[in-house]
C-alpha positions in Angstrom: 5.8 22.0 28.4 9.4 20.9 27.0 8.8 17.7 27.3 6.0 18.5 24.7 8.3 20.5 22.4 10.7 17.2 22.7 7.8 14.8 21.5 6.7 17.2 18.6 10.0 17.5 17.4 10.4 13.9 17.3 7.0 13.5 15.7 7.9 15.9 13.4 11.3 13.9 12.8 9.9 11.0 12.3 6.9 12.5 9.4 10.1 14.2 7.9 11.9 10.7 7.2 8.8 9.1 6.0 8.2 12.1 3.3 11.6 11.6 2.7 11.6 8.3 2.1 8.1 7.9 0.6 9.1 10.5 -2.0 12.8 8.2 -3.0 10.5 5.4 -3.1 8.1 6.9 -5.4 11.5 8.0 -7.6 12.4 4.1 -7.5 9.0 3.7 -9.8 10.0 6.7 -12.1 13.4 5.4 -12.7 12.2 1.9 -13.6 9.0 2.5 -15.6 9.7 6.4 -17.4 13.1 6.9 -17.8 12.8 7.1 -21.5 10.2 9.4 -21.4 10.4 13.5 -22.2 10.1 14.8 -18.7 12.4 12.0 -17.5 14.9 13.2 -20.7 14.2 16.3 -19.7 15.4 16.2 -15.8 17.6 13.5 -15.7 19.1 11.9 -19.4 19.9 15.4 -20.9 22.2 15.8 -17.5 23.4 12.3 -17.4 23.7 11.2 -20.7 26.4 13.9 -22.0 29.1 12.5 -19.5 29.0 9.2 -21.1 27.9 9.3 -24.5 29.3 12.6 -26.1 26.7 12.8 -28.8 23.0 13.2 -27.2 22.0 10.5 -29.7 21.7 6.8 -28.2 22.6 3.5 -30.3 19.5 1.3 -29.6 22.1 -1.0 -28.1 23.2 1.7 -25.6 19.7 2.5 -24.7 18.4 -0.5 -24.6 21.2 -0.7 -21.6 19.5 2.7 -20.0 16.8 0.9 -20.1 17.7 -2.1 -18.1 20.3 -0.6 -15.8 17.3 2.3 -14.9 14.9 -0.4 -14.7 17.2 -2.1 -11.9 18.2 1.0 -9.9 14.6 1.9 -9.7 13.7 -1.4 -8.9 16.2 -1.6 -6.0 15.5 2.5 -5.2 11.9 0.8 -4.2 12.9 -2.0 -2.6 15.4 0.3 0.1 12.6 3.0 0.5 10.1 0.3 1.5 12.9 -1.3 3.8 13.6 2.1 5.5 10.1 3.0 5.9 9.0 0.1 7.6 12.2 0.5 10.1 11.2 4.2 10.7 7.3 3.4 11.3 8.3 0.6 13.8 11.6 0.8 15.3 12.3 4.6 15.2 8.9 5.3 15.8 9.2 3.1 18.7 12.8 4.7 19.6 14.7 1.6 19.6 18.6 2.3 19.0 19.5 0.0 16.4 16.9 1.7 14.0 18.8 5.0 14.5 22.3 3.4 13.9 20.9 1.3 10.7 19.9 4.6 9.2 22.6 6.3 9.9 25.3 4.1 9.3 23.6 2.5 5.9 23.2 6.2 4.8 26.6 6.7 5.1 27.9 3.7 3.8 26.2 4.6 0.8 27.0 8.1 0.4 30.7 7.3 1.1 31.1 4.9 -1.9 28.1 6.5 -4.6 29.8 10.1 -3.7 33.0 9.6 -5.1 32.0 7.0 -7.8 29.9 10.0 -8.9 32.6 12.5 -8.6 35.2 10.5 -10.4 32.9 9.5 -13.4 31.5 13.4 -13.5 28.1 12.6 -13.1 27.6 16.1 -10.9 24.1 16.0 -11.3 23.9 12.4 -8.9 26.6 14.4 -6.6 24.4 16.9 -6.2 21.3 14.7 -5.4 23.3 12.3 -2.8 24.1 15.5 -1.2 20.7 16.6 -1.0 19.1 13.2 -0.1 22.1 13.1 2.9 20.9 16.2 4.1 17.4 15.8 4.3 18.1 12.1 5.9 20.8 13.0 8.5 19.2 16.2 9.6 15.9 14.2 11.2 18.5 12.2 12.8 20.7 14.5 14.1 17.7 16.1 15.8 16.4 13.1 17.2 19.7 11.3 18.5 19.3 12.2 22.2 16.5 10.4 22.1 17.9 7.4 21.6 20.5 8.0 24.2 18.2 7.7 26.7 17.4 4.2 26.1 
């Protein structure tokens, strides 16, 4: 019976990353293609925006920027969910140690150098996000890493 309650949690581990990552994937798209749009204004450009231009109103040069740099973020937002997703339906799946250590090392890698950039700069709103996307990505693997010990 606990060996049961050991594969469901890893299961469940594993459908947790996925949603995880499906869903930062699926922001990758938003970024790129709506981030001039109201709701995106709305969520993101009204909490962003203020800490680097001081009046809410854009030049067309400086938005025209938005637009690119957004469109490239996204873009690469995409291109890391698909990566990850592919090494947690295969290799973590599968329990092979490297796929643990790449997530948890690249996650880290990135949180230690976007957290501070986004600290320094005062773009709290991003801070707050890394911290919620760390969570919800180390906490699937800290429940899951004696399973990789065993291999």
């Amino acid at each position: 019976m606990l060996r049961g309650v050991e594969v469901n949690k890893f299961s469940i581990c594993v459908l947790w990353l996925k949603i995880v990552i499906v869903l930062f994937a699926f922001l990758g798209i938003v970024i790129a293609l709506f981030n001039q749009t109201a709701i995106f204004k709305a969520m993101f450009n009204n909490q962003i925006n203020p800490v680097f231009w001081y009046n809410l109103e854009l030049s067309v040069e400086s938005m025209r920027f938005q637009q690119w740099i957004y469109g490239l973020l996204g873009a690469t937002c995409l291109m890391v969910g698909i990566l990850i997703y592919f090494i947690i339906k295969n290799a973590y799946a599968k329990k092979e140690k490297w796929a643990w250590k790449c997530l948890f090392y690249s996650v880290l890698a990135w949180f230690v150098i976007d957290e501070p950039i986004s600290i320094y700069y005062r773009v709290y709103f991003n801070a707050i996000f890394n911290l919620i996307l760390l969570i919800a990505v180390l906490t699937p693997l800290f429940l899951t890493v004696n399973d990789f010990k065993k291999r």
